[in-house]
Structure formats: structure tokens, C-alpha cells
C-alpha positions as CSV (number, residue, x, y, z in Angstrom):
1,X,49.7,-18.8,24.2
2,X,52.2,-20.5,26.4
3,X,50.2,-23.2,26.9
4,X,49.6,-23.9,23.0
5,X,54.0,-24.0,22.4
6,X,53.8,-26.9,25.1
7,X,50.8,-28.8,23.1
8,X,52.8,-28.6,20.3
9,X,55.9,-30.1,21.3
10,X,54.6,-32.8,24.1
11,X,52.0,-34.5,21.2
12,X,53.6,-34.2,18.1
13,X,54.4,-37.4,17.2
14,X,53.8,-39.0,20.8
15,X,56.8,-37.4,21.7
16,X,57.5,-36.9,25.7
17,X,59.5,-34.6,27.2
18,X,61.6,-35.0,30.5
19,X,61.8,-32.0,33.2
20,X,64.6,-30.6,31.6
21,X,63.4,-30.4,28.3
22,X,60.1,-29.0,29.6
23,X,61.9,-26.5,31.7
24,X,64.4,-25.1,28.1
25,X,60.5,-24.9,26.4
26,X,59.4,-22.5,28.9
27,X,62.1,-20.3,29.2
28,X,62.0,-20.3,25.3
29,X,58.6,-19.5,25.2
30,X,58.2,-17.0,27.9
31,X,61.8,-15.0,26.2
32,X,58.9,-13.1,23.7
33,X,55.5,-14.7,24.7
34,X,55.6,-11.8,28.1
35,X,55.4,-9.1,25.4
36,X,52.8,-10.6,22.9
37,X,50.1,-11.1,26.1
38,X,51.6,-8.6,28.1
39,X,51.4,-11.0,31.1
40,X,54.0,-12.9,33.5
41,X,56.7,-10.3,32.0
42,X,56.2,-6.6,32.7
43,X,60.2,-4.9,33.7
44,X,60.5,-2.2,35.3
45,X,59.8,0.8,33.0
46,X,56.9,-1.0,30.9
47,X,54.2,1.3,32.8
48,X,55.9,4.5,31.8
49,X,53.4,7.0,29.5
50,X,54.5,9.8,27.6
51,X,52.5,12.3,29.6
52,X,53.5,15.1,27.3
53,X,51.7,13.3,23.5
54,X,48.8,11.5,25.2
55,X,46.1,14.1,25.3
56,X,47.3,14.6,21.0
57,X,47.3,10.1,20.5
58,X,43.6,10.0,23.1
59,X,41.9,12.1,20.7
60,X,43.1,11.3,17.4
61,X,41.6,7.9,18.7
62,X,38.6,9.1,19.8
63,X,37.6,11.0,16.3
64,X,38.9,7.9,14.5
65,X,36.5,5.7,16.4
66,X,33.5,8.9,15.9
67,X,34.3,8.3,12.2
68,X,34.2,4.6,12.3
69,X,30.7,4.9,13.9
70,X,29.4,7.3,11.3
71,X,28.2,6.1,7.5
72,X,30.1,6.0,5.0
73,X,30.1,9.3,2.7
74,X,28.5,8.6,-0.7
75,X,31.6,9.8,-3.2
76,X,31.7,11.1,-6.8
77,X,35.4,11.0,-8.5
78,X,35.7,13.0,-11.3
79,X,38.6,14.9,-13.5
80,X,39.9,18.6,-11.5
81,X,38.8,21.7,-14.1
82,X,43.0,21.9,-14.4
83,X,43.0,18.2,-15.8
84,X,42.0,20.6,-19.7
85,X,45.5,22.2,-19.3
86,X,47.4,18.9,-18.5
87,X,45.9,17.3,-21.5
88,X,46.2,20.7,-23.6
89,X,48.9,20.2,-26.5
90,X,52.3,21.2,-25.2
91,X,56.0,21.8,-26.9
92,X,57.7,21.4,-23.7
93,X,59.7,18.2,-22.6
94,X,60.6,14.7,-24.4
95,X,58.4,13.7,-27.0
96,X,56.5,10.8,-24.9
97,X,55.6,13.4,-22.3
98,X,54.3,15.6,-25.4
99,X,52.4,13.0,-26.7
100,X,48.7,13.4,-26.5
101,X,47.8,9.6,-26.4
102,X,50.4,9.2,-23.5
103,X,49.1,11.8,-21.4
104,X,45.2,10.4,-22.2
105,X,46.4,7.1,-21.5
106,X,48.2,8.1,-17.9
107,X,44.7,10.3,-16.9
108,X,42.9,6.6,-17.2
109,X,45.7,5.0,-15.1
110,X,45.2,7.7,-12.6
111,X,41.4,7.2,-12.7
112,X,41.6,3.4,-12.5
113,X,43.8,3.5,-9.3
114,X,42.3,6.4,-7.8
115,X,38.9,4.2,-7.6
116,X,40.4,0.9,-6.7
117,X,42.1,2.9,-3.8
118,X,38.7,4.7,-2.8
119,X,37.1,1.6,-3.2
120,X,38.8,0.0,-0.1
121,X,38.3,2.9,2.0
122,X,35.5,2.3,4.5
123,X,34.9,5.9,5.2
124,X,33.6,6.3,1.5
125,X,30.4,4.5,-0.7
126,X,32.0,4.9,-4.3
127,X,29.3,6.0,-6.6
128,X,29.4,5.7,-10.5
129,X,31.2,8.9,-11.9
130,X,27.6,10.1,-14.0
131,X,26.0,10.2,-10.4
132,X,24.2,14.0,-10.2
133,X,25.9,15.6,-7.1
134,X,22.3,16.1,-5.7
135,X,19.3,13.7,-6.7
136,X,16.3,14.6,-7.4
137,X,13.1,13.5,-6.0
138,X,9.6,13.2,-5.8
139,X,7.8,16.0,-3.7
140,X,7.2,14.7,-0.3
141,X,9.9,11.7,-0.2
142,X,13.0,11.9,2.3
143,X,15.7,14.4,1.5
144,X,18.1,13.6,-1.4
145,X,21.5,11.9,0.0
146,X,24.2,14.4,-1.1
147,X,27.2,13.4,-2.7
148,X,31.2,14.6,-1.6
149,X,33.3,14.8,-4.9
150,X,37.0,14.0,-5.2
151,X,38.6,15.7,-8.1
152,X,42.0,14.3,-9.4
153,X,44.6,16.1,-11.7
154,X,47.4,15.3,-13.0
155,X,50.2,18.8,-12.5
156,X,53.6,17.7,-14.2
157,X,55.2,14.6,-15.6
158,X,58.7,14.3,-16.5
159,X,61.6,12.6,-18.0
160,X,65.3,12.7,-17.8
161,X,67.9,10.7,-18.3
162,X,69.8,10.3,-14.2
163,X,72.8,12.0,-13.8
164,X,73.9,10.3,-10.7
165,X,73.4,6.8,-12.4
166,X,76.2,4.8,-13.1
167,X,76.5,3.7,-16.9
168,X,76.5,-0.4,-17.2
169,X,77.2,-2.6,-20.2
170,X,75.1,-5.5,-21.2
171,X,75.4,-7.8,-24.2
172,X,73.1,-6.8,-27.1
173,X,73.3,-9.2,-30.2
174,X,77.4,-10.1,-29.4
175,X,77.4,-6.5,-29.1
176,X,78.5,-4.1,-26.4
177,X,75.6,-1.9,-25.6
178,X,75.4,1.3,-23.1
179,X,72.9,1.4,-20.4
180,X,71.5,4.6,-18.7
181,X,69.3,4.9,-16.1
182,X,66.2,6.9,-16.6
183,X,63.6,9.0,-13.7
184,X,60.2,9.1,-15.1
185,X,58.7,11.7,-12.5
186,X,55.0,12.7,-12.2
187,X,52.8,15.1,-9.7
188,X,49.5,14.4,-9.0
189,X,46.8,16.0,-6.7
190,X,43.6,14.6,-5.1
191,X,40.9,17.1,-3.5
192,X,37.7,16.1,-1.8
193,X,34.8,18.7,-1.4
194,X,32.2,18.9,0.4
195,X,28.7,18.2,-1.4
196,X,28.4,21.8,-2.1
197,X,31.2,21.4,-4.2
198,X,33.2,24.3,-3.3
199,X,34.6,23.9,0.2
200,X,37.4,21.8,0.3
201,X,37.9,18.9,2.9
202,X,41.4,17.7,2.1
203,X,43.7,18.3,-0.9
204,X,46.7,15.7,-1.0
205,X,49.8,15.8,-3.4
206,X,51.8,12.9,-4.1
207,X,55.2,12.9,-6.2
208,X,55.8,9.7,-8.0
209,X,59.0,8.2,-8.9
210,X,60.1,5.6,-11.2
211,X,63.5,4.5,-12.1
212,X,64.5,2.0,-14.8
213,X,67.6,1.1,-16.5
214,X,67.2,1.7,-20.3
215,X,69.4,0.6,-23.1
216,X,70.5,3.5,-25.5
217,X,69.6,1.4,-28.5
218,X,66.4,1.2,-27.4
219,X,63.6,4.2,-27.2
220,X,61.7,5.1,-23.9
221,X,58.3,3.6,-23.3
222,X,55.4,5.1,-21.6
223,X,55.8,2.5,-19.2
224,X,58.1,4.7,-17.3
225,X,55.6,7.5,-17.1
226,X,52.8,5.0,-16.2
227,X,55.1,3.9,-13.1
228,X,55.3,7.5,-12.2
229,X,51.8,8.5,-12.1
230,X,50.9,4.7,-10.4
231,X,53.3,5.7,-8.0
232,X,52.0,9.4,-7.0
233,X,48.8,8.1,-6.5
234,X,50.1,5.9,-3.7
235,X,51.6,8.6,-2.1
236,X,48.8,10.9,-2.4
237,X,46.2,8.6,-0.9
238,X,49.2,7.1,2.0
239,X,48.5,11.2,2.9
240,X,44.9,10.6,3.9
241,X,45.1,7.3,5.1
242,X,48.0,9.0,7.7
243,X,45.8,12.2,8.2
244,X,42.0,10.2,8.5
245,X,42.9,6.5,9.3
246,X,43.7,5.0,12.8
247,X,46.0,7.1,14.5
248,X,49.1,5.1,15.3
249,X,50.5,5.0,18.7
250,X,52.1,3.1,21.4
251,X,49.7,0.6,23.5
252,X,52.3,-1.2,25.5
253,X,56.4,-1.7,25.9
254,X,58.2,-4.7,27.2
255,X,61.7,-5.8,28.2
256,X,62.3,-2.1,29.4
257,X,61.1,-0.7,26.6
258,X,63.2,-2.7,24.1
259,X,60.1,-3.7,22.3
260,X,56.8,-1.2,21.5
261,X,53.4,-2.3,20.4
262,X,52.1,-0.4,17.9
263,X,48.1,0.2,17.9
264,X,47.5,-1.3,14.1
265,X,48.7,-4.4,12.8
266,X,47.8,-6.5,10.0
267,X,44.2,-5.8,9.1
268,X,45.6,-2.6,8.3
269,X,48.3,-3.4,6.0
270,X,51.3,-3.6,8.3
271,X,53.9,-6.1,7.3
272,X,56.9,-7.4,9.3
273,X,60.2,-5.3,8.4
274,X,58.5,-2.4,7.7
275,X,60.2,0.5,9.4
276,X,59.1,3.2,11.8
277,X,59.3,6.3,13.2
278,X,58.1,7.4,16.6
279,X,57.6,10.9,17.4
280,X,55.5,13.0,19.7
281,X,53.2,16.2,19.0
282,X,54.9,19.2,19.9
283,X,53.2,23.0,20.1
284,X,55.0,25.6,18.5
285,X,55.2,29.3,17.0
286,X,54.2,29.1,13.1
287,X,55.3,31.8,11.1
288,X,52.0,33.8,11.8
289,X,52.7,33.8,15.3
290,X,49.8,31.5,16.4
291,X,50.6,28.3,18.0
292,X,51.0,25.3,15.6
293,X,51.4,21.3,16.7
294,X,54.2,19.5,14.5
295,X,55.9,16.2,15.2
296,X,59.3,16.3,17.4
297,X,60.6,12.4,16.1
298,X,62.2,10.6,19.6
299,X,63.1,7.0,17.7
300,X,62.5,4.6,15.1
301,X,62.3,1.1,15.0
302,X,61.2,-2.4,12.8
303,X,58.0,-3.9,12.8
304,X,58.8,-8.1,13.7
305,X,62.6,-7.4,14.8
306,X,63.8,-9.8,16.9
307,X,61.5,-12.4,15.6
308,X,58.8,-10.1,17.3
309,X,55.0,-10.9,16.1
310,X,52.7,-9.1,13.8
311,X,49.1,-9.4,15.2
312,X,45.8,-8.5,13.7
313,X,45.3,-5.5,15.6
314,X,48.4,-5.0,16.9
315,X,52.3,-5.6,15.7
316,X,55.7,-5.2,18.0
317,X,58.7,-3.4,17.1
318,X,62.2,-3.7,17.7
319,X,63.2,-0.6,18.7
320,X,66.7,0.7,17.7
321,X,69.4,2.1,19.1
322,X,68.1,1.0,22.7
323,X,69.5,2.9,25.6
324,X,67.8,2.0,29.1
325,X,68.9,5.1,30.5
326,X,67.4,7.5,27.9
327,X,64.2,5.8,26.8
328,X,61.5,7.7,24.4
329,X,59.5,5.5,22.9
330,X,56.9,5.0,25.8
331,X,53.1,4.6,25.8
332,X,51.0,6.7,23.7
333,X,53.9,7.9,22.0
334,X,52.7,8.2,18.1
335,X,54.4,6.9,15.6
336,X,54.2,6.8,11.5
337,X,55.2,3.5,9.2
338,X,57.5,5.1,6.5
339,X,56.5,3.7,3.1
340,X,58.7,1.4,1.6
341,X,60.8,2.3,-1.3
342,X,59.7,0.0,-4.8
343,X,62.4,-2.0,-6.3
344,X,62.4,-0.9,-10.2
């Protein structure tokens, strides 16, 4: 990589550089270009492992890579038996949550971005929703593929007017006219089964916010609500894509541990200035008494701080509130990208 910064600024415009320019390049370029490679800069401290979370990080790695290996399950989605009572007549709440319409409408939202999630998940082969949960063949061919089924309901939606926001004035018409801010709020669940259709593999919940400044003069749309419910779904399916996609960990450190490489990076979605937190897998008493593994968070961090690069399969992060002395972000420490709050 070193080599390339050099190309670039020797040719470029048959430009020709004297010793001591070519000396500034290369301390320039080896100042980050050590961590990206991980060569010609290792400090002292860069070979340290957290001893204590790699056994947990080792093998949520190796049944991510079993999973990887294996075909993709065949998948039916259709509407949860408790959708009927969601879309049952109700005298509760403000009139667009009690509107029948609205809540039909906010099902097919749900429906539409539950598949265009599934659809981009290569553990799953989406199958058309009128796809018999077994098929049926001819005597003597191979046995039937059986399907998994994801059910999705919706369990509340909400509005109300937000007590903590401020009041604002805008002009309406010449005229002075109130503002208020309004939280449209929606809960959603998605299950998957197992092609017997009773056991149940995963259930995820997601709680969907969205927040919009509304003028008094003007009624509430269903636009709210439909922010709401787009919103729980994200969180619902950012529950499996944390539980069953690559585990997230620490491959390398540099300058001391200033810097952590994470084991994901763009292919997967992650963006420079996203924020992390690093944590390691802790075994504990759970209120049965049996032991119980939960996170014990050690640090946090941002992905590309410091001008630090975002790779394919990789990305670096700026790790804050650095202390030499008191490192814990180490290899094979795990860590979790926190999902970024939406601008309304």
C-alpha cells in the first residue's frame, strides 16, 4: 500500500520529488499505513489477546462459518394468528390508530419490508407466501424440501403528542402558528419456526420510533405511524442479524491499542462514523441459579476515527478514551455497532 502513495505522488503530472520530500511521504504514509497491513508497525502491546472472551468470539466464528457452508433454508412469511386481533375494530387510542384502513395499510408496510429484509439474507431462499409448508410429490421421487415459516405481527401502535418537546412557531399564511412535536410508536414481533411449524427458532421484537414536528392547524397523517412500524422492523431484524450474522470481534490493534480492527467491514454494511461498543462474554448466576453468559462492555469507539480506513472485510476504529496503562479493547474482544439514530 505504501508503495502505491509513492506512485501517486512521483508520476502525477511528471512531478519529481527530492529526498526530503520523499522522506515527509513516508513518514506520512507509514503514520496509519502500519495498522491497515498490519506490517512495519506493530508497538508494544499489539499482540495482547483477551484470554478471558476468546473461547466465546472462536466459536461464534466457527458456527457462523458452519452456517455459511450450509444451504440456504427455503422460507415462507406469513401473517402471526395474533395479526386478527391487531386488525380487529378497536375504541382505544387516537382516531388514525383506530382506523381500520390505517392499520391494513401499516400490516402491508410491515409485509413489504419484512421480505425485502429476508430477501438480502443469505441464510434464507424467500419462497412465495401461497408455498404449501410441505410439497407434495409423486411416489418414488426424492423427499419433499420443507419449508421454515416466519410469522410477523404487529402488537401496539401508538400516538401522542411529546411532552418533553419544545413548542416552536413557524409562519402559516402571515400567521403565527404553533408547532408540537408528535411520537408515533409501534411494536412489532418476528418469529421463525421450524418446518413443523410449532417449535420456534427465534422470536425478535423491535420498538419503532418516529418523531415529527406537526403544526396544530394541521391533522396527523398515517405517515407517522408508517415511520413507526418501518422503523420496528429494522430493529427487529438488526436482532437476528446481531444474534445469527458474523460475530464481531477484534482481529488486530495498533499504535498500542489506540486503534482496533474490527472483523466485518463494508460488505456487511459498516459505514465510517458509526459507533461501537466493545465488550466481553461474562458467566454469571441467572435468576434460576444456573449459570448464564451476558456481556460485561470494556469500551467504545468510532469506526474511521482518525481518518482510520473502512475495508471490505475489515474496518478500524478509533478507540476512545485511550489509556495505555489500562487497555481493554484487545484481540478477540467482541464488540456490537450501535444503530444509528434517524433524523426525522
Amino acid at each position: 500500500m505504501t508503495s502505491n502513495v509513492f506512485v501517486n505522488f512521483t508520476h502525477q503530472k511528471g512531478l519529481i520529488m527530492n529526498k526530503s520530500m520523499f522522506a515527509a511521504v513516508v513518514v506520512v504514509a507509514l503514520s496509519f499505513t502500519g495498522c491497515v497491513s498490519y506490517k512495519g508497525i506493530a508497538e508494544k502491546g499489539d499482540d495482547l489477546v483477551d484470554e478471558a472472551n476468546q473461547p466465546y468470539a472462536s466459536a461464534a466464528q466457527t458456527a457462523f462459518e458452519a452456517r455459511v457452508k450450509a444451504p440456504p433454508r427455503p422460507v415462507v412469511i406469513n401473517e402471526a394468528p395474533g395479526l386478527n386481533q391487531f386488525l380487529a375494530p378497536t375504541a382505544a387510542g387516537h382516531p388514525l390508530c383506530r382506523n381500520l384502513d390505517v392499520r391494513k395499510e401499516l400490516v402491508l408496510a410491515f409485509k413489504g419490508q419484512l421480505r425485502e429484509k429476508v430477501a438480502g439474507i443469505k441464510d434464507f431462499k424467500l419462497l412465495d407466501e401461497n408455498t404449501p409448508m410441505v410439497e407434495v410429490v409423486a411416489e418414488g421421487d426424492a423427499a419433499p424440501p420443507q419449508n421454515y415459516l416466519m410469522t410477523y405481527n404487529i402488537i401496539s401502535i401508538e400516538l401522542r403528542e411529546n411532552a418533553g418537546g419544545s413548542l416552536a412557531t413557524g409562519l402559516a399564511g402571515g400567521k403565527v402558528a404553533a408547532q408540537k412535536f408528535w411520537d408515533a410508536i409501534a411494536k412489532v414481533e418476528v418469529r421463525l419456526f421450524k418446518p413443523n411449524g410449532t417449535d420456534c427458532i427465534f422470536s425478535f421484537t423491535g420498538d419503532g420510533l418516529y418523531r415529527k414536528m406537526v403544526d396544530e392547524n394541521n391533522p396527523l397523517t398515517k405517515d407517522l405511524l408508517l415511520g413507526a412500524v418501518k422503523d420496528a422492523v429494522d430493529k427487529a431484524m438488526a436482532g437476528y442479524a446481531e444474534k445469527f450474522g458474523p460475530p464481531i470481534f477484534v482481529t488486530d490493534t495498533c499504535q498500542n491499542g489506540r486503534f482496533a480492527r474490527l472483523s466485518v467491514g463494508s460488505k456487511f454494511g459498516v459505514q465510517a462514523a458509526q459507533k461501537v461498543e466493545f465488550f466481553f462474554n461474562k458467566v454469571r448466576k441467572g435468576v434460576s441459579g444456573e449459570d448464564e453468559v451476558a456481556r460485561q462492555v470494556v469500551g467504545s469507539g468510532v469506526i474511521g476515527g482518525g481518518k482510520a480506513p473502512v475495508e471490505d472485510d475489515g474496518a478500524w476504529v478509533k478507540v476512545d478514551d485511550y489509556n495505555a496503562d489500562k487497555r481493554t479493547v484487545l484481540r478477540w474482544t467482541s464488540a456490537r455497532i450501535l444503530p444509528v439514530e434517524k433524523k426525522k
